[in-house]
C-alpha positions in Angstrom: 0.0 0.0 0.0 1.3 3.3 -0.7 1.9 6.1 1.6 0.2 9.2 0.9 3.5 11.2 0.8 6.0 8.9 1.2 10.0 10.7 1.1 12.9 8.4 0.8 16.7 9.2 0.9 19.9 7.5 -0.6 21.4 5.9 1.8 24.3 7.4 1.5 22.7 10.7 2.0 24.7 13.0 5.0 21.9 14.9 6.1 24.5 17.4 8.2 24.7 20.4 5.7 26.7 23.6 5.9 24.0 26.5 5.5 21.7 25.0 3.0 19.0 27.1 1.1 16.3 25.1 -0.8 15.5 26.2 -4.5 12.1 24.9 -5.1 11.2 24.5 -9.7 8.7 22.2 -9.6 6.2 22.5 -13.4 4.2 26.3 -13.7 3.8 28.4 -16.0 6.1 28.5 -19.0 7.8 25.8 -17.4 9.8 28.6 -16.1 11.2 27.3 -12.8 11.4 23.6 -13.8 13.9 24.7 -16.8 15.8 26.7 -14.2 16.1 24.6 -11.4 17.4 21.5 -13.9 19.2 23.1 -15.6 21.6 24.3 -12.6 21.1 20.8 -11.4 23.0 19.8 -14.9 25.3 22.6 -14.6 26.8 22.4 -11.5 26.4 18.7 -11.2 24.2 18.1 -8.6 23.6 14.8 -6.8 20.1 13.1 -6.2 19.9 12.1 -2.7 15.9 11.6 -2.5 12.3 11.1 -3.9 9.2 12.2 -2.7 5.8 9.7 -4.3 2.3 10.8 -3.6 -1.1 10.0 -4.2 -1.3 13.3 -5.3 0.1 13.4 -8.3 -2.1 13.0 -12.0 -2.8 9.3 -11.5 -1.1 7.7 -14.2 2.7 6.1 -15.2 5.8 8.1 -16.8 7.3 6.1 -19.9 11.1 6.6 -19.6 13.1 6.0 -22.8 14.3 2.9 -22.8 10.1 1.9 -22.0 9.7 1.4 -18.8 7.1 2.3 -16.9 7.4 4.3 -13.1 5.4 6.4 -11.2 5.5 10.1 -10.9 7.6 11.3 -8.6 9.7 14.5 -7.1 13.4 14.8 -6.5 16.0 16.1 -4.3 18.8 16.9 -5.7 22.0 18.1 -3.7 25.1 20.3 -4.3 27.9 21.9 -1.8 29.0 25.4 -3.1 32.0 27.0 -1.9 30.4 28.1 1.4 27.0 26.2 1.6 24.8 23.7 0.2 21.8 24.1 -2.2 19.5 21.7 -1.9 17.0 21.2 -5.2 13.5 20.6 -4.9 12.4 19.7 -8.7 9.7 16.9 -10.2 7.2 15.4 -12.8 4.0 17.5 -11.4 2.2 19.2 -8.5 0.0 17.7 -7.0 -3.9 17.7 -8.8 -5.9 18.6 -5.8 -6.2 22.0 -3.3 -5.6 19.6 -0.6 -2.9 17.9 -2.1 -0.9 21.1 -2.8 -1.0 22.3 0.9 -0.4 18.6 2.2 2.5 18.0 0.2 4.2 21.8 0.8 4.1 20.8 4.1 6.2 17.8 3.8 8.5 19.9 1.4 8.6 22.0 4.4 9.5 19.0 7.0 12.4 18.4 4.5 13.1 21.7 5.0 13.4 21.9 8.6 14.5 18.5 8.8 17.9 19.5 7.0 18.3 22.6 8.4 17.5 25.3 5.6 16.8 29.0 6.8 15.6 30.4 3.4 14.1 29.3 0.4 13.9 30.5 -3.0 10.7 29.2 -5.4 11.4 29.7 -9.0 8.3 30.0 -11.9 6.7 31.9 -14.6 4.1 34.8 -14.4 2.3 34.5 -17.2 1.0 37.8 -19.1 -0.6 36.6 -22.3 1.6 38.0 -25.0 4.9 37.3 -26.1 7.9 39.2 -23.9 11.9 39.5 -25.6 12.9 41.3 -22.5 11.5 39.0 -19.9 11.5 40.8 -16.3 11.8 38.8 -12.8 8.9 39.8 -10.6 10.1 38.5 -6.6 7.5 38.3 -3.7 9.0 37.2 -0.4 7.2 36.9 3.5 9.4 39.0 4.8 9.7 42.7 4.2 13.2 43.1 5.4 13.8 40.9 2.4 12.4 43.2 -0.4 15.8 45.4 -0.5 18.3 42.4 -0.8 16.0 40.6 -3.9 15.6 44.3 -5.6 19.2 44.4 -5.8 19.2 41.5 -7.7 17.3 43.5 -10.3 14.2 42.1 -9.0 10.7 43.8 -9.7 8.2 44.7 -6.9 5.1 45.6 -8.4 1.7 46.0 -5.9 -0.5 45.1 -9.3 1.7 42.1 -10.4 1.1 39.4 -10.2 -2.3 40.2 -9.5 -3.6 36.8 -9.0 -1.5 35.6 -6.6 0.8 32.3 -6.8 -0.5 29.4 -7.2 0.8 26.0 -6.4 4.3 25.1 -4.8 5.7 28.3 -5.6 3.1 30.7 -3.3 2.5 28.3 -0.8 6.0 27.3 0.4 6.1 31.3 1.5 3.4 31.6 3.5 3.4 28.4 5.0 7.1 28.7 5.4 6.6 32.1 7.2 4.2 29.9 9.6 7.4 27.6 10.2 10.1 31.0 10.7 12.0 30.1 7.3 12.6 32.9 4.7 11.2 32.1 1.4 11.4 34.4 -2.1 9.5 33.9 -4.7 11.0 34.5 -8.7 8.7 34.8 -11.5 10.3 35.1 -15.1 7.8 37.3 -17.3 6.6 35.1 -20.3 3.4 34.5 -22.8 2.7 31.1 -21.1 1.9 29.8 -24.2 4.9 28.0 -24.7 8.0 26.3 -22.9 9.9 29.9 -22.1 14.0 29.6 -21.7 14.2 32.8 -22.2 12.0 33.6 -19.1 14.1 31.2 -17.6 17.4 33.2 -18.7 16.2 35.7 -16.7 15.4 34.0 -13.6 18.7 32.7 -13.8 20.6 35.2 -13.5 18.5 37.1 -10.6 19.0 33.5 -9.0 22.6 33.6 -9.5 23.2 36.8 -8.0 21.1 36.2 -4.8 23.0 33.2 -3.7 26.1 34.2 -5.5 26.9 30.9 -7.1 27.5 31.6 -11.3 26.0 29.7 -13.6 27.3 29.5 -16.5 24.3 30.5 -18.9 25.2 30.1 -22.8 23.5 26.8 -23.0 20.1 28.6 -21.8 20.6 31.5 -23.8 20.9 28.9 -27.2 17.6 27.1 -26.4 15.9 30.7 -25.6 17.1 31.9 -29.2 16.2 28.9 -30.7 12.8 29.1 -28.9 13.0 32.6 -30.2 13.4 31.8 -33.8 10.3 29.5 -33.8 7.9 31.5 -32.1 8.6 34.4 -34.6 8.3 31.4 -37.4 4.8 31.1 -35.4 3.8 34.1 -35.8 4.4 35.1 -39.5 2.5 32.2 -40.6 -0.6 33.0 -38.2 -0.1 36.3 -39.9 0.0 35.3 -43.4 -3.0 33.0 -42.5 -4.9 36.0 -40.9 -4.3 37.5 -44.6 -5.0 35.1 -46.8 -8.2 34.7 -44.6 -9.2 38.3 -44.9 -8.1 38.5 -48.8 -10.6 35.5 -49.7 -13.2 37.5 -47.7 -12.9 40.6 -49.8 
């Protein structure tokens, strides 16, 4: 029988870490803070130390590659800086139910505690409905005294945006993580959320980078968000030379 949240660690996990934050890019909006949270995991080489199953999660199997079937599941991935560890909070999905999203923030938030993090960054997209080349990073933190440190960053503070809130993951593990005395920022990479946006991503990057002062090298980002570039503007000439054709057979 399974456990409705069930958490498992390697066994050669060393749960004693030197000033650990937890960066949390788990799927959103644009795919924004999944695409930034793996690809630092890729980057810097972190390690996977744990998994986290759930009833939760879309009911159904992931096909890997080579064709076999598991369940969906999140990750922990692991990686010691010069001065600290980060500790990487990525995944398939979030969870399909109201419930399930506070239940299973709280047991991101007893991993939390459990390894000793203080603050915690959540990564995603804020989706505005039209296509954005300059992408900005919009922060939200639950802490005021924070606001100065993340603007720095070249983080925007806007009372308007985002004007629905956060959803998910991302929003809750800041005010339920106020609840439990950690820190916790919130990124949000501008993009359409029509599509996968590494160019949002770019952005979030480098804000990230910044805050917790541990480079990341970006070029391979920047290639897939000028690539992503070059087929969205493909997109959108051929919806415009349908919209003409459409309106010339009309005339």
């Amino acid at each position: 029988m399974i456990d409705d949240i069930s958490i498992r660690y390697c066994d050669t996990f060393d749960k004693a870490l030197t000033d650990p934050i937890l960066i949390g890019g788990l799927p959103g909006i644009g795919q924004v803070g999944k695409l930034v949270a793996e690809y630092m995991i890729h980057m810097l080489g972190a390690e996977k130390v744990g998994e986290i199953h759930a009833i939760y999660l879309p009911p159904q199997v992931i096909i890997e590659e080579n064709g076999v079937a598991r369940l969906p599941r999140n990750e922990i991935y692991l990686y010691k800086a010069a001065n600290r560890h980060l500790v990487f909070l990525v995944g398939d999905f979030q969870s399909t139910s109201n419930e399930g999203h506070y239940l299973m923030t709280d047991a991101y938030l007893d991993i939390a505690v459990e390894l000793g993090v203080k603050r915690i960054y959540t990564l995603g997209g804020f989706g505005v409905g039209h296509l954005v080349y300059t992408p900005r990073v919009f922060g939200a933190t639950n802490r005021v005294e924070l606001k100065a440190e993340i603007m720095d960053a070249g983080v925007t503070f806007d009372r308007d945006e985002p004007g629905g809130g956060i959803l998910g993951a991302a929003g809750l593990l800041l005010g339920m993580g106020s609840m439990r005395g950690i820190d916790a920022i919130c990124l949000m990479g501008e993009t359409s959320g029509y599509v996968v946006d590494p160019m949002s991503a770019a952005s979030v990057l480098t804000a990230l980078s910044k805050l917790i002062a541990v480079p990341v090298d970006p070029t391979q980002l920047n290639d897939r968000a000028a690539e992503m570039e070059k087929v969205v503007q493909r997109l959108l000439e051929n919806a415009q030379s349908q919209h003409d054709e459409e309106l010339s057979y009309i005339g």
